[in-house]
GUDREN-214736 format. One record per atom (N, C-alpha, C, O): z, y, x. Coordinates in steps of 0.05 Angstrom, whole numbers, padded with zeros to 5 digits, always signed. Layout:
<recs>
ZYX ...
</recs>
This chain:
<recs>
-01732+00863+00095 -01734+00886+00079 -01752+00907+00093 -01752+00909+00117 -01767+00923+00076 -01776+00946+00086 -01765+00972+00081 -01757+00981+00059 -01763+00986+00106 -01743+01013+00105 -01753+01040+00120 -01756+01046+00144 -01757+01054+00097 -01763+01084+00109 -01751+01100+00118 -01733+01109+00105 -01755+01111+00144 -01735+01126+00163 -01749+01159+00163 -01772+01166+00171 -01728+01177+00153 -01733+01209+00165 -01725+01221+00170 -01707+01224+00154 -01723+01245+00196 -01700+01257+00207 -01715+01276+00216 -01739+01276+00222 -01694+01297+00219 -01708+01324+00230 -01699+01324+00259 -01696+01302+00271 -01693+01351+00274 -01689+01349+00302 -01667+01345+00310 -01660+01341+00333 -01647+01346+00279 -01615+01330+00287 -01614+01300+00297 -01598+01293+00314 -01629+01286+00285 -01638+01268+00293 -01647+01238+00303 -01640+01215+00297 -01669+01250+00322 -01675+01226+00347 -01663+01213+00346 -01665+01197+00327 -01644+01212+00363 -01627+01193+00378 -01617+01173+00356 -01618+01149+00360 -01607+01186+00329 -01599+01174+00310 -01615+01148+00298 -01608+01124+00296 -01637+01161+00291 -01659+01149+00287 -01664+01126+00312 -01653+01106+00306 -01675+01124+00332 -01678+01109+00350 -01653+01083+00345 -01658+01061+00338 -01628+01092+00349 -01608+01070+00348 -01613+01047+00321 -01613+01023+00322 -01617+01065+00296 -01610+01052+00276 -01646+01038+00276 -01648+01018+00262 -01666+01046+00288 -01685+01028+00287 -01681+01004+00290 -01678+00985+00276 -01683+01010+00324 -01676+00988+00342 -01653+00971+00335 -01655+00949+00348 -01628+00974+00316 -01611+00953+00303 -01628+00948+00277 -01619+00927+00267 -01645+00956+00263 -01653+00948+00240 -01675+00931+00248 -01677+00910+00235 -01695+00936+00269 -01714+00909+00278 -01694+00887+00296 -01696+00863+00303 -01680+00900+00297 -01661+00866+00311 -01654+00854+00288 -01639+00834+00287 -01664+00863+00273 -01649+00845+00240 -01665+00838+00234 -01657+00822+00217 -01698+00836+00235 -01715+00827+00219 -01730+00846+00214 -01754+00843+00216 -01716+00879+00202 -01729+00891+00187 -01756+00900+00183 -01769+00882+00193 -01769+00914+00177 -01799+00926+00177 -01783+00962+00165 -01770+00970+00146 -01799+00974+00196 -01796+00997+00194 -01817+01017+00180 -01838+01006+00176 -01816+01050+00170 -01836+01052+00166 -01831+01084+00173 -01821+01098+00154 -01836+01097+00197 -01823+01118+00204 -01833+01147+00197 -01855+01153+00206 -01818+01166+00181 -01829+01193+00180 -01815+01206+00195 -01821+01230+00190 -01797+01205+00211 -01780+01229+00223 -01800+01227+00249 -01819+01214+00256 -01777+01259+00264 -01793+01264+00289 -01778+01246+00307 -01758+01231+00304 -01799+01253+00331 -01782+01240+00357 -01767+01263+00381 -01756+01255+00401 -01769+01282+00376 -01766+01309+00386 -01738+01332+00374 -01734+01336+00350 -01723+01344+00394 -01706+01361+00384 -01719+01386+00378 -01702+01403+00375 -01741+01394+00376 -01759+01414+00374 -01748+01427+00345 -01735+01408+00336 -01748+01447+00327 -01738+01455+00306 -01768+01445+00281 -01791+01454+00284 -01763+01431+00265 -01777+01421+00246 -01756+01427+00209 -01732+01434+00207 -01778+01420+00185 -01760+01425+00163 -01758+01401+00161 -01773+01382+00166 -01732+01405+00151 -01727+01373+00140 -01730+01364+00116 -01725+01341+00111 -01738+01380+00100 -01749+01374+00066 -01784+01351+00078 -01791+01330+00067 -01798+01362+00099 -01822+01341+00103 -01819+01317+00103 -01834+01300+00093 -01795+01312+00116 -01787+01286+00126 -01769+01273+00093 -01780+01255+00080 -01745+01284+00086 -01740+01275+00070 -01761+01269+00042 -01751+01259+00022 -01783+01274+00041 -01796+01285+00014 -01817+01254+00022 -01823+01238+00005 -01821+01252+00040 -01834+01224+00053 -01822+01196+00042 -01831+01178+00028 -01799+01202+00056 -01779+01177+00055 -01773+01178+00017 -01768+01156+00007 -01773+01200+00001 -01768+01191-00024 -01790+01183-00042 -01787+01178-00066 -01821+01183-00023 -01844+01181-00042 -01842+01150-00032 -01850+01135-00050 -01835+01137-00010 -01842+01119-00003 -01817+01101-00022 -01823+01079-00031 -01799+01109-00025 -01779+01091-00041 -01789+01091-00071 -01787+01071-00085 -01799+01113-00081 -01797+01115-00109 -01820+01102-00109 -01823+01099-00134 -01844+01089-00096 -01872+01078-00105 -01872+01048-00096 -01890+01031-00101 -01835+01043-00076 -01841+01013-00087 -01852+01004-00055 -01852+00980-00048 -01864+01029-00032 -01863+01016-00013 -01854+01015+00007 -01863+01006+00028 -01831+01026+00004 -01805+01020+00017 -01774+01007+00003 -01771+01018-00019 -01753+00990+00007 -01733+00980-00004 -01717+00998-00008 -01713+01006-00031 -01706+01006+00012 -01693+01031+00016 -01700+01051+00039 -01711+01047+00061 -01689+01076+00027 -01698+01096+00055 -01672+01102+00071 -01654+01090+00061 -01666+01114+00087 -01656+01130+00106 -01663+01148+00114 -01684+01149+00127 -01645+01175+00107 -01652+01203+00113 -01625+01216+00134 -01600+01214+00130 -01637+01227+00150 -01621+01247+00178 -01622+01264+00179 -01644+01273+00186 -01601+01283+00174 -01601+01318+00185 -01580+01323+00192 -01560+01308+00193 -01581+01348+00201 -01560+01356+00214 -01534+01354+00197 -01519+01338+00209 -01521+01362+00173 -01514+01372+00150 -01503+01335+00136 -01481+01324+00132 -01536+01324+00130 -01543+01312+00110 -01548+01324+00079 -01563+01313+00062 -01535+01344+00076 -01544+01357+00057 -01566+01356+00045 -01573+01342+00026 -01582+01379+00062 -01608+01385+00061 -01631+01351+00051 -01642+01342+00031 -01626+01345+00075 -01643+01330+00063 -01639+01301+00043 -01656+01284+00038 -01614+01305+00037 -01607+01291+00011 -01618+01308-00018 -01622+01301-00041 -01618+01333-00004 -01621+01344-00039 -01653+01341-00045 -01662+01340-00068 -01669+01339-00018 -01699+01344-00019 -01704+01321-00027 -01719+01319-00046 -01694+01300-00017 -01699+01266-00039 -01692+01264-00055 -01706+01249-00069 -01672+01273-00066 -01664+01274-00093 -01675+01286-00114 -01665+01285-00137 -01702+01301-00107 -01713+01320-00124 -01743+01292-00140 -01756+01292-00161 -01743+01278-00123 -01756+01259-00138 -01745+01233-00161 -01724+01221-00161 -01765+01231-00177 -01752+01211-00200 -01751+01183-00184 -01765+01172-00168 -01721+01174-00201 -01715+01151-00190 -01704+01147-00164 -01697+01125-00158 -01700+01171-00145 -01683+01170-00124 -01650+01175-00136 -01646+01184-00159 -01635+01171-00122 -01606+01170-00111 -01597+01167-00082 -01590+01146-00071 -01599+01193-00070 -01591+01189-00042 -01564+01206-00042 -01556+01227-00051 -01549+01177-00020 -01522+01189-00027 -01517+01200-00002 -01530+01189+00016 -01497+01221+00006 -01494+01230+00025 -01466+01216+00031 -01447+01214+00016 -01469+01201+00066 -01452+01181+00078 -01437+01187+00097 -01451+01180+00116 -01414+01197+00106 -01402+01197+00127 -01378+01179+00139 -01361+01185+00156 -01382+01154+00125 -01363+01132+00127 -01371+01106+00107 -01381+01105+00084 -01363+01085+00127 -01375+01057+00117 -01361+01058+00084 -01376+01050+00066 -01340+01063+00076 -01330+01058+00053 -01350+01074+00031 -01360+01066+00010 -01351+01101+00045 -01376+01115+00022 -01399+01099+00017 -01409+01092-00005 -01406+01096+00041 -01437+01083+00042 -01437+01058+00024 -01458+01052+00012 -01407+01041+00020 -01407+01015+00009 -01404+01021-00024 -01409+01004-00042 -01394+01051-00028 -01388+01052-00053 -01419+01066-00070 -01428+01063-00092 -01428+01082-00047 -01454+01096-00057 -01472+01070-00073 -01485+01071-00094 -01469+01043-00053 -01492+01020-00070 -01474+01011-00096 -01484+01012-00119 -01444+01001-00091 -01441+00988-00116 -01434+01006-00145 -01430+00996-00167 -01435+01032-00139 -01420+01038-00154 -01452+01065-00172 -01460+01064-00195 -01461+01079-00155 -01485+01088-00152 -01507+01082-00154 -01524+01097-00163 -01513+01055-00146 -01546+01042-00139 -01561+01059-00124 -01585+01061-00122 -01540+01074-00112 -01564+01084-00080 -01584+01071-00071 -01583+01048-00063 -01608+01086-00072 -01630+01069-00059 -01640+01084-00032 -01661+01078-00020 -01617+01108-00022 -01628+01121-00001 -01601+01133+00008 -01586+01145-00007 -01597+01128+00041 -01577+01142+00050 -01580+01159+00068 -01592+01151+00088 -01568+01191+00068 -01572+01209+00075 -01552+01208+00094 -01535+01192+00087 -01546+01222+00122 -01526+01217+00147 -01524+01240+00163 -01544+01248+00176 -01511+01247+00163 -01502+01270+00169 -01499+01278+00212 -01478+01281+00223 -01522+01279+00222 -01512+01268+00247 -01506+01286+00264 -01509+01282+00288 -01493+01315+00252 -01473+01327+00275 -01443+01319+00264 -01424+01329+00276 -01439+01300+00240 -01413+01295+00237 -01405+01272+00237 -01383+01267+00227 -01424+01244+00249 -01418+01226+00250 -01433+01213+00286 -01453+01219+00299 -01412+01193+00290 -01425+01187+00316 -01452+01167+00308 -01459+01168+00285 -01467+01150+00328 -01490+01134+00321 -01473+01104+00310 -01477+01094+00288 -01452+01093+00331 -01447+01074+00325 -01440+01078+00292 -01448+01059+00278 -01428+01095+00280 -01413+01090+00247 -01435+01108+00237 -01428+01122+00218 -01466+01113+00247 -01487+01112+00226 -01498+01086+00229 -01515+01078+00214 -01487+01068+00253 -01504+01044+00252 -01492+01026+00228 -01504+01019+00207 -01464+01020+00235 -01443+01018+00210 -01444+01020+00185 -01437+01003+00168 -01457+01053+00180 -01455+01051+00150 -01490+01052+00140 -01499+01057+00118 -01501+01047+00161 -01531+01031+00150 -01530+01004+00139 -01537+00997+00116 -01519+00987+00160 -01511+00953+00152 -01496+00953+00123 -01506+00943+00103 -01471+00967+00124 -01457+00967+00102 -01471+00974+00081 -01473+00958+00063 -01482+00994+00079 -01510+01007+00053 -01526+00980+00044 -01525+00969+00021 -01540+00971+00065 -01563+00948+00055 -01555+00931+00056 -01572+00913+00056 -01528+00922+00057 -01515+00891+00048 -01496+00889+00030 -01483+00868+00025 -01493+00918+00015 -01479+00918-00005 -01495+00911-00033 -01519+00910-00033 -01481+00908-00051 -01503+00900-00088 -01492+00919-00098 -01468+00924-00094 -01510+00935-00117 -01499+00950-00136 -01485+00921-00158 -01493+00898-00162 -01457+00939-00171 -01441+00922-00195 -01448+00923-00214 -01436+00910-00231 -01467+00936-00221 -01475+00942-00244 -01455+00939-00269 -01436+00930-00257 -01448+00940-00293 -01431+00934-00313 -01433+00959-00319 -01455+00970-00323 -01404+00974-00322 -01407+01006-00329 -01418+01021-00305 -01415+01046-00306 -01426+01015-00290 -01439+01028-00268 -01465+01041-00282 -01472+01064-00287 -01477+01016-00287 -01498+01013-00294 -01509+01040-00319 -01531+01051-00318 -01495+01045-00331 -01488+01063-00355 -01490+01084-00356 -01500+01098-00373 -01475+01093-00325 -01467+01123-00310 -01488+01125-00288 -01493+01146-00276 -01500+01101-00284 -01533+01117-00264 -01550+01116-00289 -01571+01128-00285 -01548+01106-00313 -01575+01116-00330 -01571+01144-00338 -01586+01156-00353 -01546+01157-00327 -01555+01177-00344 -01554+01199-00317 -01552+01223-00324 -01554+01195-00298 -01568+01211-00281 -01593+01225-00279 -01595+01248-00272 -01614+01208-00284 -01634+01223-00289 -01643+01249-00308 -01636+01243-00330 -01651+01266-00308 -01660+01295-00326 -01678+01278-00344 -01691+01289-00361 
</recs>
């Protein structure tokens, strides 16, 4: 799979872990975040990671802030995104089947790295169920 990574100065470290477990998997990375705790916006980074999902060249993205907020809402402002905001493997598992998340947002002053590594795996090995799911993400879009 190919996977877009962006994070602001919350961060690094976050980012680094979940790389380095996502190329032990095979994956293909494609990185917009920083590498630095330096103060950056995080709408640059998230706004990256949702052009790269919505055009098809990325699978899914991954977005990092401090919050997750922020930069869930800045991906979300593009068509065809759904980034869900994750602070536990069960969210993360419900955001794909239930949602069709194609981007997960992580909150990393409220979660440690190991259970963002956790609810990365969980995200991209879950299937959306589509059925009535399916129904309730078409009408998400404006």
């Amino acid at each position: 799979m190919k996977i877009s990574i962006g994070n602001d100065h919350a961060g690094p470290d976050y980012k680094k872990a979940i790389v380095q477990f996502l190329e032990s998997k095979g994956h293909t990375i494609i990185n917009h975040g920083t590498d630095t705790f330096d103060s950056v916006d995080y709408p640059d980074f998230g706004h990256k990671v949702a052009i790269d999902v919505s055009e098809g060249k990325a699978d899914f993205g991954i977005v990092i802030c401090g919050s997750g907020n922020g930069i869930a809402m800045s991906a979300n402002k593009h068509e065809g995104i759904r980034a869900a905001l994750c602070w536990i493997k069960e969210i993360a598992s419900l955001a794909r089947q239930h949602n069709d998340a194609n981007i997960i947002s992580i909150p990393a002053r409220y979660t440690s790295i190991p259970q963002a590594i956790e609810m990365v795996d969980t995200f991209l090995n879950t299937d959306f169920e589509g059925g009535r799911h399916a129904t309730r993400v078409g009408k998400i879009s404006c």
